[in-house]
C-alpha positions as CSV (number, residue, x, y, z in Angstrom):
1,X,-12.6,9.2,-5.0
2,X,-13.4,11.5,-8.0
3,X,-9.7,12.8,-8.6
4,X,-7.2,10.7,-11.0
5,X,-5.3,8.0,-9.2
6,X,-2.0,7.5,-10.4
7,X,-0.6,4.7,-9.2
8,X,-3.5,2.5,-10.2
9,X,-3.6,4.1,-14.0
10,X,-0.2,3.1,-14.2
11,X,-0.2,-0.7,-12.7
12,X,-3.3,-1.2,-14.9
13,X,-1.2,0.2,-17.9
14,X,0.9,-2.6,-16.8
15,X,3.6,-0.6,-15.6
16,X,5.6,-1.0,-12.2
17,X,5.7,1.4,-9.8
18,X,7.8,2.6,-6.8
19,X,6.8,4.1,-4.0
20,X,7.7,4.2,0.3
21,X,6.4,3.6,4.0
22,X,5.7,7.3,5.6
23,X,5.7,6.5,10.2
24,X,6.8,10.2,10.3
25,X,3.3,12.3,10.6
26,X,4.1,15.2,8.5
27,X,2.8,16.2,5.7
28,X,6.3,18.5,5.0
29,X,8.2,15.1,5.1
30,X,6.1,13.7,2.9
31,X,6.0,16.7,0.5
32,X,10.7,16.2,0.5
33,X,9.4,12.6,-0.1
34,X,7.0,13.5,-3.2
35,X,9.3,15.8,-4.7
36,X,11.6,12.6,-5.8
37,X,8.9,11.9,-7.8
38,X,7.5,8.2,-6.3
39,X,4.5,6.9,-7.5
40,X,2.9,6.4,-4.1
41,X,3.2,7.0,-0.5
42,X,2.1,4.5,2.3
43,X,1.0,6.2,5.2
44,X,1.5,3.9,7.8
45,X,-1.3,4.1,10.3
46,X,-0.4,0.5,11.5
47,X,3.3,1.3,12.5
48,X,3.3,5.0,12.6
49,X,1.4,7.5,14.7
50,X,-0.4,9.4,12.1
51,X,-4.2,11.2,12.8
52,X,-6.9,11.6,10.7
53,X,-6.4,15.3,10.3
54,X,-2.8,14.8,9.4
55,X,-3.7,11.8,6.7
56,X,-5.8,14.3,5.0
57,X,-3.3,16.8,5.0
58,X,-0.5,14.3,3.7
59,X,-3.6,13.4,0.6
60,X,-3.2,16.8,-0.3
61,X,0.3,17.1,-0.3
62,X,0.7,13.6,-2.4
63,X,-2.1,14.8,-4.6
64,X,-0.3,18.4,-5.4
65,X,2.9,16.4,-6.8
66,X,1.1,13.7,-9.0
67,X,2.0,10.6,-6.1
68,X,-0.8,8.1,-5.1
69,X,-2.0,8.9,-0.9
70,X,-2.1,5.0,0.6
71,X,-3.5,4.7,3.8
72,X,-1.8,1.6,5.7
73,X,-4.9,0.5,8.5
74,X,-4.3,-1.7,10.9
75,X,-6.5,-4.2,9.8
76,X,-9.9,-5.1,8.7
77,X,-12.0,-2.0,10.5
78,X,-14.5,-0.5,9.3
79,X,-14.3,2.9,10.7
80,X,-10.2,3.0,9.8
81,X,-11.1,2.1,6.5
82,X,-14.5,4.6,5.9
83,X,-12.5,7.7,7.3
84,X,-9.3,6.7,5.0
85,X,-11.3,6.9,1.9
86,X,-13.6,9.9,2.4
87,X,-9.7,11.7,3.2
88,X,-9.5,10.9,-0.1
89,X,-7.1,8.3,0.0
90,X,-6.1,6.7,-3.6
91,X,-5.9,3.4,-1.9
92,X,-5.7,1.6,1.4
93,X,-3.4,-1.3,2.5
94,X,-4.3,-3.6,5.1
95,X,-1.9,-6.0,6.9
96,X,-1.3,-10.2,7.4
97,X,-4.9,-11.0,5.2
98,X,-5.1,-14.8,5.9
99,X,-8.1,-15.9,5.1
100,X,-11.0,-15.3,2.7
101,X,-13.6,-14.5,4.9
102,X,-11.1,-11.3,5.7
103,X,-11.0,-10.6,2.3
104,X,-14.4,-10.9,1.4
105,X,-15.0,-8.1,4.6
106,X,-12.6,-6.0,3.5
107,X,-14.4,-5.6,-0.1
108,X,-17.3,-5.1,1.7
109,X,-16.2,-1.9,3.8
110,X,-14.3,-0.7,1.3
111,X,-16.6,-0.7,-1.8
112,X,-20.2,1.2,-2.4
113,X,-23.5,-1.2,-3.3
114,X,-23.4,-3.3,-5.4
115,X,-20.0,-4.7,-4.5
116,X,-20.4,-3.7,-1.1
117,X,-21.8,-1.6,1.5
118,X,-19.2,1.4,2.4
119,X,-20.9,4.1,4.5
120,X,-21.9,7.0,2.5
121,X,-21.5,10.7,2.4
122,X,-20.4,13.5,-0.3
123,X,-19.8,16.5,2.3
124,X,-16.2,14.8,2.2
125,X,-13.0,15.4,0.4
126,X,-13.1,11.9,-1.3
127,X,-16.7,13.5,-3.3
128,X,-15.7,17.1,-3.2
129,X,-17.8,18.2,-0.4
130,X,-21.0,18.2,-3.0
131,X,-24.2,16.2,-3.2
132,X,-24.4,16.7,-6.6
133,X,-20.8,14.3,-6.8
134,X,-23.6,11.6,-5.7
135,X,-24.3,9.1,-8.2
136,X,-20.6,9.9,-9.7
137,X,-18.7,8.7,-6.4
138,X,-20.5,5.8,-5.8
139,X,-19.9,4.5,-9.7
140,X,-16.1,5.6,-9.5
141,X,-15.1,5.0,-6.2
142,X,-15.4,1.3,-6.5
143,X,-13.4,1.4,-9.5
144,X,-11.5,4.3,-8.8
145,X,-9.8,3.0,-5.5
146,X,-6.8,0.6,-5.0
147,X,-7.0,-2.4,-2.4
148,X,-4.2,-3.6,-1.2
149,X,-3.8,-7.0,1.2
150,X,-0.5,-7.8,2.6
151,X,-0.1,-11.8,3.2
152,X,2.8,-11.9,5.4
153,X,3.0,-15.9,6.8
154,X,3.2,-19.2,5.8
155,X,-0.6,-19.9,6.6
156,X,-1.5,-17.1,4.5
157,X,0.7,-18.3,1.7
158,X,-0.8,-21.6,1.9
159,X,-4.4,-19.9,1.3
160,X,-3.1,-17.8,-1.5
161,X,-5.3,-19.0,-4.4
162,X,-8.4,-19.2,-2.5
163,X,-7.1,-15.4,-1.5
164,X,-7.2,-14.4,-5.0
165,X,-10.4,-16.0,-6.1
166,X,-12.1,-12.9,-4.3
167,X,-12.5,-9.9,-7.1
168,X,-12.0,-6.2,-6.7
169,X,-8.7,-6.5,-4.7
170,X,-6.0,-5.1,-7.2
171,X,-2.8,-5.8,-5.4
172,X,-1.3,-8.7,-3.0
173,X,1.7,-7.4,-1.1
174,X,3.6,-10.4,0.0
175,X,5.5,-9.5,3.4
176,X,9.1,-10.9,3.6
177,X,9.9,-9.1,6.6
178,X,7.1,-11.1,8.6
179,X,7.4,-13.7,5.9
180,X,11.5,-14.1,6.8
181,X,10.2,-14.6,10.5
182,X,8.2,-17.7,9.7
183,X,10.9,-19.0,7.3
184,X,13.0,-19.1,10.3
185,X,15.5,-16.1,8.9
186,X,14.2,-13.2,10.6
187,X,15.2,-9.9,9.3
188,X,17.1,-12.0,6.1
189,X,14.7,-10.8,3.5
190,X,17.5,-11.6,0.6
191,X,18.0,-15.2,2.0
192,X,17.4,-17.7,-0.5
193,X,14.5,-19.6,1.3
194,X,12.4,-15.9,1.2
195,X,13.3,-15.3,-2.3
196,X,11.8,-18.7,-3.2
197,X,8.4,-18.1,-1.3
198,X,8.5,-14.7,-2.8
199,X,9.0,-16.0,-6.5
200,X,6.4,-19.2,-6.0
201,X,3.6,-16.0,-5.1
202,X,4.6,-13.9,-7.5
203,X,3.9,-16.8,-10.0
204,X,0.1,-17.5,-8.3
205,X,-0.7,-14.1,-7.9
206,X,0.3,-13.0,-12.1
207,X,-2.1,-15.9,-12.9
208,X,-4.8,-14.8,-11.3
209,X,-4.4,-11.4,-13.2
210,X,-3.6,-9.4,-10.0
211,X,-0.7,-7.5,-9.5
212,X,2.0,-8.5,-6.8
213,X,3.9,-6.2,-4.3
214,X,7.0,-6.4,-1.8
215,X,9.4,-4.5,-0.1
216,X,13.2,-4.0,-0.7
217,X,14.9,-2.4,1.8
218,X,18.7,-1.8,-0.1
219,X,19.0,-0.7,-4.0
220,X,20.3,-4.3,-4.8
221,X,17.0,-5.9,-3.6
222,X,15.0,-2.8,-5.6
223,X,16.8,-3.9,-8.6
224,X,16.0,-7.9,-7.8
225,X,12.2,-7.2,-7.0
226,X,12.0,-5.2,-10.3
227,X,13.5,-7.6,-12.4
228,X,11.1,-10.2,-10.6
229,X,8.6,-8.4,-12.0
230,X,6.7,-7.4,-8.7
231,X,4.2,-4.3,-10.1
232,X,4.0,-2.2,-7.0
233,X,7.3,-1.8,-4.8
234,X,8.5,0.2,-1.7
235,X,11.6,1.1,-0.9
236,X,12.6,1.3,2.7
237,X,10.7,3.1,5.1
238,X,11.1,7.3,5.8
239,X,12.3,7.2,8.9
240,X,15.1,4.7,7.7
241,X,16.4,6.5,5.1
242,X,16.7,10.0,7.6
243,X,18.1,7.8,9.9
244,X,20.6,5.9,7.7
245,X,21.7,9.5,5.6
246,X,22.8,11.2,9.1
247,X,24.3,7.6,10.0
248,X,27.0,7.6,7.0
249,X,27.8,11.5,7.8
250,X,28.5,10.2,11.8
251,X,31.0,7.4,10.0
252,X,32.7,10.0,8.0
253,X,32.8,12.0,10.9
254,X,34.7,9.7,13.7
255,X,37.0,7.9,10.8
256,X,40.1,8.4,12.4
């Protein structure tokens, strides 16, 4: 990627940022979305039913308000990960890393020679459809481009440190809805025994001079997660907020 990427020139400013999930695949949603000024968008290919065609569109639309494109794949594959960043994705996110082997093959899909081996073409947005980008998208691109692993169990939490001992991944986004599950509190994200697994990461994760992430789904856990110090939040999920904004009309409506 040969464009500025905001959301990673901020985090290594050492600045938090704020950003959402987008499951609905439009890039007019997203565009509302952007407008509130976020720093990124996740668009959730895991979860949601976005295409290709669509992703790209949603880049542009990110790109047009100054908000960071994240592409969410559903896991460690390479052709889900190539087509995401020659879209011109800012970053990709990929879900429940547990081990280092999965790491190590995510770094190399993800990143050009020497670091790894990415597929390679310039006739894409991500090099500006021009040979001539050559040389300067390979250099850039592997600096240029934010990885991000979710660890979302207990076994992945036990393997956190030999997780972070792998370079070039810039963010670990600990999971506490999955993570809540395993904890035996599913769906409890602001239980006590979460917020303790959440705070023992963040601790491991800021020592290895790598940013942490997490997810609060209410403006009181934002606030918590921020004073935490977690560098890269979301907040709730698009199709949540829609749902939840018509929701509080409805109980207006039928008060008696």
């Amino acid at each position: 990627m040969l464009k500025s990427n905001f959301a990673l020139d901020k985090l290594n400013n050492d600045q938090q940022v704020i950003g959402t999930w987008n499951v609905i695949p439009s890039p007019n949603v997203v565009d509302v979305i952007c407008s509130s000024k976020l720093d990124f968008v996740v668009i959730d290919s895991e979860h949601g039913a976005v295409s290709f065609e669509t992703a790209q569109m949603t880049a542009m639309v990110c790109e047009s308000r100054g908000v960071s494109p994240i592409y969410r794949v559903g896991g460690v594959v390479e052709d889900q990960i190539l087509r995401a960043l020659d879209i011109g994705m800012h970053g990709i996110q990929v879900p429940n890393i547990r081990s280092v082997e999965e790491m190590e093959r995510l770094v190399e899909l993800s990143k050009y020679p020497p670091l790894g081996r990415r597929g390679f073409s310039p006739y894409t947005r991500a090099g500006d459809y021009n040979k001539e980008n050559s040389v300067r998208l390979i250099t850039e691109a592997n600096t240029n481009t934010l990885l991000i692993v979710n660890v979302e169990d207990d076994f992945g939490l036990k393997n956190l440190e030999n997780i972070l001992a792998v370079d070039a991944v810039d963010v670990v986004f600990i999971g506490i809805f999955d993570l809540s599950k395993v904890l035996g509190v599913p769906g409890e994200i602001e239980s006590q025994v979460v917020l303790n697994a959440l705070k023992d990461a963040v601790d491991v994760i800021h020592r290895s001079n790598k940013k942490v992430g997490s997810i609060a789904s209410s403006l009181p856990m934002l606030t918590l997660l921020k004073d935490m110090g977690i560098d890269y939040v979301t907040y709730s999920v698009d199709t949540g907020i829609l749902r939840d904004g018509f929701a509080l009309a409805i109980e207006e409506w039928i008060k008696p």
